[in-house]
N, C-alpha and C positions, 0 to 999 in steps of 0.2 A: 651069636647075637651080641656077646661080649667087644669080638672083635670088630663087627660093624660100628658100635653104638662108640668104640675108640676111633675108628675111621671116621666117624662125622665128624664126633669133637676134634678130630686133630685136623680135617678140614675149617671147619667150622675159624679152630684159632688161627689155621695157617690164612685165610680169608681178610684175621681182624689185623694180624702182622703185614701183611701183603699191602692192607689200605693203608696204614701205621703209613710203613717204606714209602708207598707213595707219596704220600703228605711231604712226610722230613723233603724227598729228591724236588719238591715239587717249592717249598717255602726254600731248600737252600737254590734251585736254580736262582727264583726270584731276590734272594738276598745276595746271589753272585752278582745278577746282572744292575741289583741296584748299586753295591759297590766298585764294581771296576769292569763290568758288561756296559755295552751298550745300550743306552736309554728308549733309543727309538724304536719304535714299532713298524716304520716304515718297509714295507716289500717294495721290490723292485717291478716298476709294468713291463709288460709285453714290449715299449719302445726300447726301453731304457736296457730289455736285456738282451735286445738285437744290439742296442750299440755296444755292449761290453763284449759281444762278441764279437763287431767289427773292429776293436781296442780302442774306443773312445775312453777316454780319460775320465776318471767318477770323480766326482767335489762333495762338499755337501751337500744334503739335500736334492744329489738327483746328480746330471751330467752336466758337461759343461755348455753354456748359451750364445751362440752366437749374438743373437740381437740383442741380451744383457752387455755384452761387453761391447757393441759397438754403442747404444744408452750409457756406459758407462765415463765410452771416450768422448762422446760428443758433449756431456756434462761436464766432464774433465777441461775442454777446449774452450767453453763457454765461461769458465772464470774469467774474474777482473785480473786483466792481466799488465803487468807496471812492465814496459822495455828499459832493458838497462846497458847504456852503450858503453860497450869499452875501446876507447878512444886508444889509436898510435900513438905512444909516449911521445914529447915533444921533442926529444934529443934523438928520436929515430923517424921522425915527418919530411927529412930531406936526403937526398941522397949524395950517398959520400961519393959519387963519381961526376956527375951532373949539376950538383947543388942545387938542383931544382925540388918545391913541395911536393910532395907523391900526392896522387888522385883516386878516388875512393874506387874500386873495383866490384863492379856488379851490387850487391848490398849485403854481401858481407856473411861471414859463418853464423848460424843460429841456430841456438839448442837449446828446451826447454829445459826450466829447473822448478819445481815444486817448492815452494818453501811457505812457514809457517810465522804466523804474524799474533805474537800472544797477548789476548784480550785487556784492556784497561780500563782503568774506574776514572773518571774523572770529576775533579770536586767543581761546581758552578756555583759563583756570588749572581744571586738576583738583585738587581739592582730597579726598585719601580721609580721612574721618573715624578715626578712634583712640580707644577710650575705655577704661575698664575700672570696676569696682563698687569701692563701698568699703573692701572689704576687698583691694583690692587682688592678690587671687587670680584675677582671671579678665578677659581681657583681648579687646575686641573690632574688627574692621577693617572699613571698608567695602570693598566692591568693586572691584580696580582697574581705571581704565579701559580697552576696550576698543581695541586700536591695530591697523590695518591690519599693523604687521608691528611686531616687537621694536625698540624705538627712532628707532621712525620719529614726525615730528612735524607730520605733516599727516593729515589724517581722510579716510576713505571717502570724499563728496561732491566734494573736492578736487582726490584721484586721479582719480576718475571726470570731475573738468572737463576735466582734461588729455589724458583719453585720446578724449573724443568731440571735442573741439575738435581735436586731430590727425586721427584716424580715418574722424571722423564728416564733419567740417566742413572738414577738407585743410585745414588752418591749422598753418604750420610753428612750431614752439616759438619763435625769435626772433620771431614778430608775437604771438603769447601774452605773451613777455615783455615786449615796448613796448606792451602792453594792460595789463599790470598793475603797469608803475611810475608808466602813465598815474591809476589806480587808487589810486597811493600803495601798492604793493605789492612792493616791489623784491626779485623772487626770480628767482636766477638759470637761464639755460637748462640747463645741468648738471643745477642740482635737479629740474628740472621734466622732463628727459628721464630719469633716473635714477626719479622718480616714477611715468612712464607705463610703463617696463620692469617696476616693480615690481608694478605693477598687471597684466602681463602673465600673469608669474611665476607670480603666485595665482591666474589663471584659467588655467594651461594644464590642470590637470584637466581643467573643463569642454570646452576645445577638445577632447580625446583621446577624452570620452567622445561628442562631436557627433562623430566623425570616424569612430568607431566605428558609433555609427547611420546615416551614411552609407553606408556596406559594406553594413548587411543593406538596406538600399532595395533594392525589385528598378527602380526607377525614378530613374534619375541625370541630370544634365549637367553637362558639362564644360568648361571654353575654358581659357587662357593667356594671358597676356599679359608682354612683357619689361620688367625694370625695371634699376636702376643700380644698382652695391655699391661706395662710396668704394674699400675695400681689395681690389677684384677688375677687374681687367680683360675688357671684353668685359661681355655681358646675362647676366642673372639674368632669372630666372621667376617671374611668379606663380601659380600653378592653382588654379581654383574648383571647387567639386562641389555641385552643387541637388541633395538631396533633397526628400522631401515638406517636411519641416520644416527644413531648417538649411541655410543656405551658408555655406562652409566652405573657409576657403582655407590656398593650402600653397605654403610660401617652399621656392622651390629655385635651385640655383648652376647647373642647364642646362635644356636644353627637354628630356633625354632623357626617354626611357620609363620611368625609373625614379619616377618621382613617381607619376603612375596606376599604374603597379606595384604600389607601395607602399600606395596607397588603395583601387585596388578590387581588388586582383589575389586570383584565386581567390573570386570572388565571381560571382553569375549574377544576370539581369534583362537590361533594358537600358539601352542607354550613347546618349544624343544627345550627339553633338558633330558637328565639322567633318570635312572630308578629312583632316586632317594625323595623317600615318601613327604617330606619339607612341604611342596608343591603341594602337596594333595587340594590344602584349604582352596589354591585358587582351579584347582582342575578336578574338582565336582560336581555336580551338577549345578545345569548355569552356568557355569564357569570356563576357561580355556579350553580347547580341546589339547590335552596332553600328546605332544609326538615325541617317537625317541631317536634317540642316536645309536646309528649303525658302529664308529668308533668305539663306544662303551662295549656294545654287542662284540665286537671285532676284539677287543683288550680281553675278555674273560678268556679266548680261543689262545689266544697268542701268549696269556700266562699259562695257560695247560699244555701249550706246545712244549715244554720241556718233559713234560711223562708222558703225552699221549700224542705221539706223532702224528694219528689221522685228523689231528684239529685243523693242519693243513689242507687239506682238500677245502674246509671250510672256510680257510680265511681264502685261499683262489677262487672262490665263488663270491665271496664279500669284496674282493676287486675289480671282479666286475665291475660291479655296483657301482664304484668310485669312480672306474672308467668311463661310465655312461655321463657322470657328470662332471667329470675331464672334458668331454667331447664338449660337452652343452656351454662351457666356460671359452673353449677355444671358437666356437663356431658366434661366441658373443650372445646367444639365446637363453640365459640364466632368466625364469620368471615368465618366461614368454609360454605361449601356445604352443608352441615348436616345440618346445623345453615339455611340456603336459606330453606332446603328441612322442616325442622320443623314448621318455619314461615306460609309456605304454609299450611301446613297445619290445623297448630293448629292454628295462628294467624288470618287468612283472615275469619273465620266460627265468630268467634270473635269482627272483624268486621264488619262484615255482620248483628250481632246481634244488635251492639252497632249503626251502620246505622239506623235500624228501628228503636229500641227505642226514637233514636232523632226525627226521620221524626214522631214519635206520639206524641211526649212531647210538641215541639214546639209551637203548638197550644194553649196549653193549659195555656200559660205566655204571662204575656206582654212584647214587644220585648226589653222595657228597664229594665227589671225588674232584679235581681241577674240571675236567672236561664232563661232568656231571654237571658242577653245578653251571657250566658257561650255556650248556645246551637248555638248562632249565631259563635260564635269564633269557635265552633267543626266546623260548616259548612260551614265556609271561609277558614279555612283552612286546610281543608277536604286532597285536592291532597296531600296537603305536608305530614302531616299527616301520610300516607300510603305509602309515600314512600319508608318506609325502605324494604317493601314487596317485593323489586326488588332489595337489595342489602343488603347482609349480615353486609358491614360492615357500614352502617349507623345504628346508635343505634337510637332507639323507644325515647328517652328526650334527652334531656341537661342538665343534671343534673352535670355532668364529673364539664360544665365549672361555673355553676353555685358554685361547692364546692369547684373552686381555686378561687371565689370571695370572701369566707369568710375569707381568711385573710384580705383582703383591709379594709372587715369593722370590723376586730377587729381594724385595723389602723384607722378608722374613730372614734374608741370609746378609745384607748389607748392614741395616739400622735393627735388628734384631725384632723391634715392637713397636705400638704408638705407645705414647709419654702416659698417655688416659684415654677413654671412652670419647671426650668431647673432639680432642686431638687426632684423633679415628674419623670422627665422623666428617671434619672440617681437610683433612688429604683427601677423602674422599672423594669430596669438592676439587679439588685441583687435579683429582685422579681421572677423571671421569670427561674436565674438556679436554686434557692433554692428548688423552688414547684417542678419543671423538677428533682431536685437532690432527693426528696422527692418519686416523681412517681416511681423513678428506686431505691428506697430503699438504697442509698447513702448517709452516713453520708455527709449534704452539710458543714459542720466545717471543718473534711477532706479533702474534695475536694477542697473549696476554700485556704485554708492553700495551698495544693497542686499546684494550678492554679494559683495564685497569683506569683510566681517564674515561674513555668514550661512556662507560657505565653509568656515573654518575649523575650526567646529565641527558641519563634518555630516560623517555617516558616508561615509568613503571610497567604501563599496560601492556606495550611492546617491546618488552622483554626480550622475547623469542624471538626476534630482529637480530640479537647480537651474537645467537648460539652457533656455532663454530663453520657449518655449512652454507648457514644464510650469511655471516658475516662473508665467506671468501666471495661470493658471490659480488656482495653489494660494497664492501673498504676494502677488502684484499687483492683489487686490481693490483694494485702498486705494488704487490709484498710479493718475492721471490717464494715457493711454496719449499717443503721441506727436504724433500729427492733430490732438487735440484738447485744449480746456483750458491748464491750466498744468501745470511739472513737477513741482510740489508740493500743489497746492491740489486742491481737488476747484472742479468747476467751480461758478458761481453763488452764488460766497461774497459777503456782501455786507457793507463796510466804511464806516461812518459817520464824517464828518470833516464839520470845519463851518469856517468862516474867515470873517473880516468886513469 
């Protein structure tokens, strides 16, 4: 009895050791792979691993693209292009046998050269005319000029360099400002953060009224992400919301629930996001219908793929999934009937599979274990999960809002933090048309350039006239968008120069 009752216990500890080991192998893969592993999560499709069998060439993010690169040439060709002739020196235009001029032969060798043209400031005297008639009675003024804000001495274009080079480009004001006394332009970081605030300022309109169109979406997503506040100890937040057309982000001092509150609260449709219980307030009763993301679901699998090899089978049943809405993006049918009728189809058998395999796997883990707790997370949040089965236009992850978090945290690795809480709230402002100006392929330099005057004198009411999709529509004819061309020129300009 002695010896049994030593055979438990020494199971019993080899049991607690055995889960011990796993943990350690399981937090050091994941601490490998976050310091010098690879990031992605990305598996290879079914196409992608027929072409590495026939030896196509892997790039980034997948294989190499034909029709990218001939998009890439035909943009390339479409630049303002300046011809520069170089002339037969004049001591070799006649020939030493004949002394006759030589004559030009067909049109000559030609070979393109790329070269780069580096941007400048330039100072403008406004000069408002004054006249009057001669009798002296009647007296006339030109127009004053136009100024971004009452005594301010930098122009639209300016403002707007400041706030995409921060916003856009994660470029902290002190590398802006050793760029521009490189430039022969000696203006201080003060001004130039005091300029992007102000450029804030005058678009918070427009943010209030995207933030507004956000709410009636019946189709949302959501994430967070932490960031620094010089004057606040502890994280700060930042929260995104995809609608159809705007993302749209919102500087807050905690992760509570009071931010989605604030955004969508008393509002109905539905809400993709993650597990994290934040959300709750607006996906209660009355409230959003909560859907989840297959990606979150897909990450707990693929962190426990370092101890528990069989979480494989699972994430090959999770790509499925992703396939079926690869096809529906290729075939152009995102949102559509077609898109419902596919889902049905091909997705729910899919399903179906991916359901059993959990309900056998399960067992077979401890409940806290990597692949424990990933299987427990499919099957909490199962409903959600499979919601999108009943509605084409909720998409299968989160992914959308998770890829307008990554500029924040190039902000958290660039500029380290906001200055304060107000200074938070006010990027936010600028964060929110530039991504938005970005989605609808709008150069946002142009735009803001543009929005920064046009603002002033439109009517309050319509507001949501100037927001970033209805502007390309209605001003943005003229403006080169951001893929393509240049920010100012229309493409195909062509500029004659000659040199000898």
């Amino acid at each position: 009895m002695k010896l049994e009752e030593k055979l438990a216990a020494s199971n019993a500890q080899l049991s607690v050791l055995a889960q011990r080991v796993n943990q350690i192998e399981h937090s050091l893969a994941l601490a490998t792979k976050q310091i010098i592993g690879p990031k992605s999560e990305r598996m290879p499709t079914p196409e992608e691993e027929a072409k590495k069998r026939e030896g196509h060439k892997p790039v980034r993010g997948g294989y190499t693209n034909p029709n990218k690169r001939k998009q890439n040439a035909e943009a390339m060709a479409s630049l303002p292009t300046t011809v520069v002739v170089h002339r037969v020196p004049d001591d070799e235009r006649r020939c030493p046998h004949c002394k006759d001029e030589i004559k030009p032969i067909g049109q000559g060798d030609r070979s393109i050269e790329y070269e780069w043209i580096p941007g400048r400031i330039e100072r403008r005297a406004h000069l408002v005319e004054v006249g009057r008639c001669p009798c002296k009675l009647h007296y006339a003024r030109g127009p004053a000029p136009r100024r971004v804000k009452e005594g301010c001495s930098y122009g639209p274009a300016f403002l707007a360099k400041l706030a995409v080079d921060k916003c856009a480009d994660s470029t902290p004001i002190y590398r802006v400002e050793k760029a521009m006394r490189r430039a022969g332009v000696p203006i201080s970081r003060s001004t130039m953060n005091d300029l992007v605030l102000s450029a804030a300022d005058l678009c918070e309109p427009l943010w209030k009224a995207a933030l507004t169109e956000v709410r009636t979406d019946p189709h949302v997503q959501a994430d967070e992400t932490s960031v620094r506040t010089q004057t606040r100890i502890g994280r700060s937040f930042v929260w995104t919301f995809l609608s159809k057309f705007h993302t749209a982000y919102v500087f807050s001092p905690s992760r509570s629930g009071d931010t989605p509150k604030e955004v969508l609260g008393g509002t109905s449709g539905s809400l993709t996001i993650d597990g994290y219980t934040g959300y709750n307030v607006v996906t209660d009763v009355d409230g959003r219908e909560r859907t989840g993301c297959w990606s979150h679901a897909r990450r707990h699998l693929f962190d426990a793929l370092a101890t528990a090899p069989e979480a494989r089978a699972g994430l090959d049943i999770i790509l499925d999934l992703f396939m079926v809405e690869r096809k529906a993006q290729r075939k152009n049918i995102v949102g559509t009937h077609e898109h419902f009728e596919l889902r049905r189809r091909r997705s729910t058998p899919v399903l179906e599979r991916l359901l059993v395999w959990r309900d056998k796997s399960a067992p077979l883990f401890e409940p806290k274990s990597p692949m424990g707790e990933a299987l427990r997370y499919m099957k909490n949040q199962w409903p959600r999960l499979i919601a999108f089965l009943h509605d084409p236009l909720i998409p299968i992850h989160n992914n959308a809002s998770e890829a307008a978090l990554r500029i924040i945290a190039l902000l958290r690795k660039n500029s380290l933090f906001f200055g304060n809480d107000r200074a938070g709230r006010r990027f936010a402002i600028l964060y929110s048309l530039i991504a938005t100006c970005e989605r609808h392929d709008i150069n946002p330099q142009v735009y803001l350039t543009d929005i920064l005057l046009r603002i002033q004198d439109h009517p309050k009411d319509r507001i949501a006239e100037l927001l970033p999709h209805r502007w390309k529509e209605t001003f943005g004819a003229g403006f080169t968008v951001a893929r393509t061309g240049t920010p100012f020129a229309a493409p195909g300009t062509l500029t004659v120069a000659a040199r000898g």
